[in-house]
C-alpha positions as CSV (number, residue, x, y, z in Angstrom):
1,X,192.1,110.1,144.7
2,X,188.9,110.2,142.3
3,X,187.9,113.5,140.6
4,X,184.9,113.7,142.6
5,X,187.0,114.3,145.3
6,X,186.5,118.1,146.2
7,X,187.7,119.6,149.3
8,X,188.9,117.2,152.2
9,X,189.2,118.5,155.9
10,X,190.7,116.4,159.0
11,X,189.2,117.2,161.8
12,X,190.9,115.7,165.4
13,X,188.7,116.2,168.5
14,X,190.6,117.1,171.5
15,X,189.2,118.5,173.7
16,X,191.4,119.2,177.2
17,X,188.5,118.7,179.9
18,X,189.1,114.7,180.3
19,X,188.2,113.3,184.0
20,X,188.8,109.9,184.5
21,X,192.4,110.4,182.6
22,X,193.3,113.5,183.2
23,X,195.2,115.3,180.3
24,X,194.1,112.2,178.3
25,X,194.8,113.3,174.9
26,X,198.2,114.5,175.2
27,X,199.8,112.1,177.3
28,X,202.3,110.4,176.9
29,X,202.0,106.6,174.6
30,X,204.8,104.5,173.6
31,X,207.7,107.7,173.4
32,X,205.1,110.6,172.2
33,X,201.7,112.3,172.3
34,X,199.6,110.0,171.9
35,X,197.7,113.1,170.0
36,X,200.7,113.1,167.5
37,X,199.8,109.7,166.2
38,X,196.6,110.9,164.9
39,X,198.0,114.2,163.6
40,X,200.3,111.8,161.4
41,X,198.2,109.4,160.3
42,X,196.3,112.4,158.8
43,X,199.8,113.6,157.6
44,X,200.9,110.1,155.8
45,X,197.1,110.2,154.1
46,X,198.4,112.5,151.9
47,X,194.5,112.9,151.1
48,X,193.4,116.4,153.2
49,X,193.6,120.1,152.2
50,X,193.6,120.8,155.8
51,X,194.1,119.1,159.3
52,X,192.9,121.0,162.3
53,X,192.9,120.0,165.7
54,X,189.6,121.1,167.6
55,X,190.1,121.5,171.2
56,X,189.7,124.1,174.0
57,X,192.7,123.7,175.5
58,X,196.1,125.8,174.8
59,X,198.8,123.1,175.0
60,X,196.9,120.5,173.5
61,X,196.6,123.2,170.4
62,X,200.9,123.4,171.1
63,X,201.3,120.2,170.4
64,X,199.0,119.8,167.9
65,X,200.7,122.7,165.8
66,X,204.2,121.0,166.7
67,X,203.7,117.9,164.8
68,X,202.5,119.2,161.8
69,X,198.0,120.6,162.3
70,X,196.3,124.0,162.3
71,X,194.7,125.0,165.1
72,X,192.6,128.6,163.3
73,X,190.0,128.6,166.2
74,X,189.3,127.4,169.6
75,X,186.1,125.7,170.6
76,X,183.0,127.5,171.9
77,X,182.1,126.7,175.4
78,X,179.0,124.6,174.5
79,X,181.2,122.2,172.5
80,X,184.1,121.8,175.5
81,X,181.3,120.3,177.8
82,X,180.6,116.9,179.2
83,X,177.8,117.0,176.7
84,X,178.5,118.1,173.3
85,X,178.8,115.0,170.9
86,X,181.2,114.6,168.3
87,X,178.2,115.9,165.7
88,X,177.8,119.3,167.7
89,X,182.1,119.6,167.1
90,X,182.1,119.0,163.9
91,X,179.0,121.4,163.0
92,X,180.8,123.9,164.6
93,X,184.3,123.5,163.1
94,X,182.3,123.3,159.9
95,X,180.4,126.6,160.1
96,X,183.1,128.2,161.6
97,X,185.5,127.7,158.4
98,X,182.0,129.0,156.1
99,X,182.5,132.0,158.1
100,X,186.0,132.5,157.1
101,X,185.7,131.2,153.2
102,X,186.2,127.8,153.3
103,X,184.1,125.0,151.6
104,X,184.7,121.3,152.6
105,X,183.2,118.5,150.6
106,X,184.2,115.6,152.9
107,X,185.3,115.7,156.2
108,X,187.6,113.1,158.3
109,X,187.1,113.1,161.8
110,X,189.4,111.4,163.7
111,X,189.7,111.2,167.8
112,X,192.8,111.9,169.6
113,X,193.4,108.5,171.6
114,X,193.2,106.2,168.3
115,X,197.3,105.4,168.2
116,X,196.0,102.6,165.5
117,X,195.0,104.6,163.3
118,X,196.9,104.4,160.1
119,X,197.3,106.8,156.8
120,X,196.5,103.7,154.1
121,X,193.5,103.1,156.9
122,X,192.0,107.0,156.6
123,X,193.0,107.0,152.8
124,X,191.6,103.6,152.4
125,X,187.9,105.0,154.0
126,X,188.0,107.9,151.6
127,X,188.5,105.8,148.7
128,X,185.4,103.8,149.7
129,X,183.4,107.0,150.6
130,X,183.7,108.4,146.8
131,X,183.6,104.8,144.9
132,X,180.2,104.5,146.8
133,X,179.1,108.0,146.8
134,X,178.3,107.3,150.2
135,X,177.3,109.5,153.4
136,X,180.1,108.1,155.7
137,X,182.3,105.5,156.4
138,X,183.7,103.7,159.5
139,X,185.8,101.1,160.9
140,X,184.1,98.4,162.8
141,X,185.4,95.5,164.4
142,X,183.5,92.1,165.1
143,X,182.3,91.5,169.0
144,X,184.3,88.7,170.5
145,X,181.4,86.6,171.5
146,X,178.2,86.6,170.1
147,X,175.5,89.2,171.4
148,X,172.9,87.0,171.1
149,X,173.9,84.5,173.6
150,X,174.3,86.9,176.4
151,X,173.2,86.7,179.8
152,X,171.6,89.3,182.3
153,X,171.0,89.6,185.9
154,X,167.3,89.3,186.8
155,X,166.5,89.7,191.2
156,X,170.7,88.4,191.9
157,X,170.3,85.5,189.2
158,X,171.2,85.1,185.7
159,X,169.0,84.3,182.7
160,X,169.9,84.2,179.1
161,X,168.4,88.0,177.4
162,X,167.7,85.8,174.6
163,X,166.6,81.6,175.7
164,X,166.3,81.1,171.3
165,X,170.0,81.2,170.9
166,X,172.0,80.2,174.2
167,X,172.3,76.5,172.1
168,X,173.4,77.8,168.9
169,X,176.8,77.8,167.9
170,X,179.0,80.7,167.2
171,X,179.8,80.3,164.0
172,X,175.9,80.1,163.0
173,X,175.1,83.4,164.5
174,X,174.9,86.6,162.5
175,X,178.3,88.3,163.2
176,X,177.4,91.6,165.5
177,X,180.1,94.9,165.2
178,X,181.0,97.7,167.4
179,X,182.3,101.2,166.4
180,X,186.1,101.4,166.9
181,X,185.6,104.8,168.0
182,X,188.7,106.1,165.8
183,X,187.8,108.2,162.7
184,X,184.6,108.5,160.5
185,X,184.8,109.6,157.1
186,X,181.7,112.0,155.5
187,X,180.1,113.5,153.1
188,X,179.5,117.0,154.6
189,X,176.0,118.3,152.7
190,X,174.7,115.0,154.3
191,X,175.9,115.6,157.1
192,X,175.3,119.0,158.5
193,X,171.7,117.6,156.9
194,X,171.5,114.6,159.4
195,X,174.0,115.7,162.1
196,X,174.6,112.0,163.0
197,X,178.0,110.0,162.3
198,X,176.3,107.0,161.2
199,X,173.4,107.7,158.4
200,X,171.2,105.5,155.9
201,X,174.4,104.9,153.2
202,X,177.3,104.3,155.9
203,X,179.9,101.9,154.6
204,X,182.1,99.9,157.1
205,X,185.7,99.2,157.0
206,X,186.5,96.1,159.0
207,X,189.2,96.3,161.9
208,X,191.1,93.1,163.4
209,X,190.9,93.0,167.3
210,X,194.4,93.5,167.6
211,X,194.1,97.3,166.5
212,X,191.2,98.4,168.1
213,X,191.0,99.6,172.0
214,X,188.5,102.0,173.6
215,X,190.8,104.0,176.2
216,X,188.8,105.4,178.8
217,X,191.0,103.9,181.8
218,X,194.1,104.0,182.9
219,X,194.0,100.3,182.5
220,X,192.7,101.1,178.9
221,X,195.7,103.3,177.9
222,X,198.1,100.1,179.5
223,X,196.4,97.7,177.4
224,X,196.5,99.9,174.3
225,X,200.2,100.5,174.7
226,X,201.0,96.6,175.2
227,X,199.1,96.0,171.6
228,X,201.0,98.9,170.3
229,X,204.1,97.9,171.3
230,X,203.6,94.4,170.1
231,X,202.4,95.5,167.1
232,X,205.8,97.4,166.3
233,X,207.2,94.3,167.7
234,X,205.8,92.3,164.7
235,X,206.5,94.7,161.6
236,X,210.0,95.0,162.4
């Protein structure tokens, strides 16, 4: 890593108040946690000074300790709720560590359901956020079809949202991207400045479809675990 690398903290949110799958971020994926596959990627980084798991809940800290983070502190009630974004977790975890002597430079979070995540992936996005000096960085991943050629329901019929492209072809449309809603690299002092994940210098790092799956249903988690498994499949 570059010399203008300070002091790197990983951060996992997990918190254990998940409704539509309950005990979401510890069950179990493919054979373990699926929190322990974002505890290792951290691990196999080999980039942080520190990995923490942030969570209000005891045996998600157990099994967070038990394959390999820190768990110093607990989270505040105001960051367990259904309303606290991941900005209001990481402030927190932030000043909390100030409190106690610590100073982190740059700061990794990375979410507890994101099995795709890899080390060379989180070491790859820290090596981008220092070349570029830049505020954060996150993986994105291309929409499947084009955005622009949607269509929306207007009194039970459907109209094109925008009539100027429904005849243009796919491959002549600006690509459009979605967060993979696995890890974001930043710079802290801009941060706790901006509180926001995605700020004027944000640098993406492209995902392929194949490793990316939001996993907010049980159908979700089955999905995800097919790719996974797949995946495996392929490397061996």
């Amino acid at each position: 890593m570059s010399e203008k690398q300070g002091s790197v903290l990983a951060v996992i949110t997990a918190r254990g108040k998940s409704k539509r799958i309950p005990h979401k971020n510890i069950k179990d994926f493919c054979g373990k946690p699926i929190l322990a596959y974002s505890v290792e990627a951290a691990k196999n980084a080999d980039i942080f000074d520190e990995i923490m798991v942030s969570t209000d809940d005891e045996k998600i800290a157990e099994i967070g300790k038990a394959y390999g983070a820190q768990v110093p502190f607990f989270r505040s009630d105001k960051t367990s709720d259904d309303f606290a974004a991941t900005a209001d977790v990481l402030e927190e975890v932030l000043l909390e560590y100030k409190k106690r002597g610590k100073i982190f430079t740059h700061i990794c979070c990375i979410y507890p359901t994101a099995p795709f995540v890899t080390g060379e992936k989180l070491r790859e996005a820290m090596e981008l956020l220092l070349e570029k000096d830049a505020d954060s960085v996150m993986p994105v991943v291309k929409f499947s079809f084009p955005p622009q050629r949607s269509v929306v329901v207007k009194e039970g019929k459907l109209q094109a949202k925008w009539e100027e492209y429904m005849n243009c072809r796919s491959q002549d449309l600006e690509p459009f991207y979605h967060d993979c809603g696995q890890f974001y690299c930043l710079n802290t002092e801009r941060f706790l400045k901006e509180k926001k994940m995605i700020m004027q210098n944000t640098f993406p790092i492209f995902m392929e479809e194949m490793t990316v799956q939001d996993i907010d249903t049980m159908e979700d988690f089955q999905i995800a675990e097919m790719k996974y498994r797949i995946l495996s499949e392929q490397r061996d």
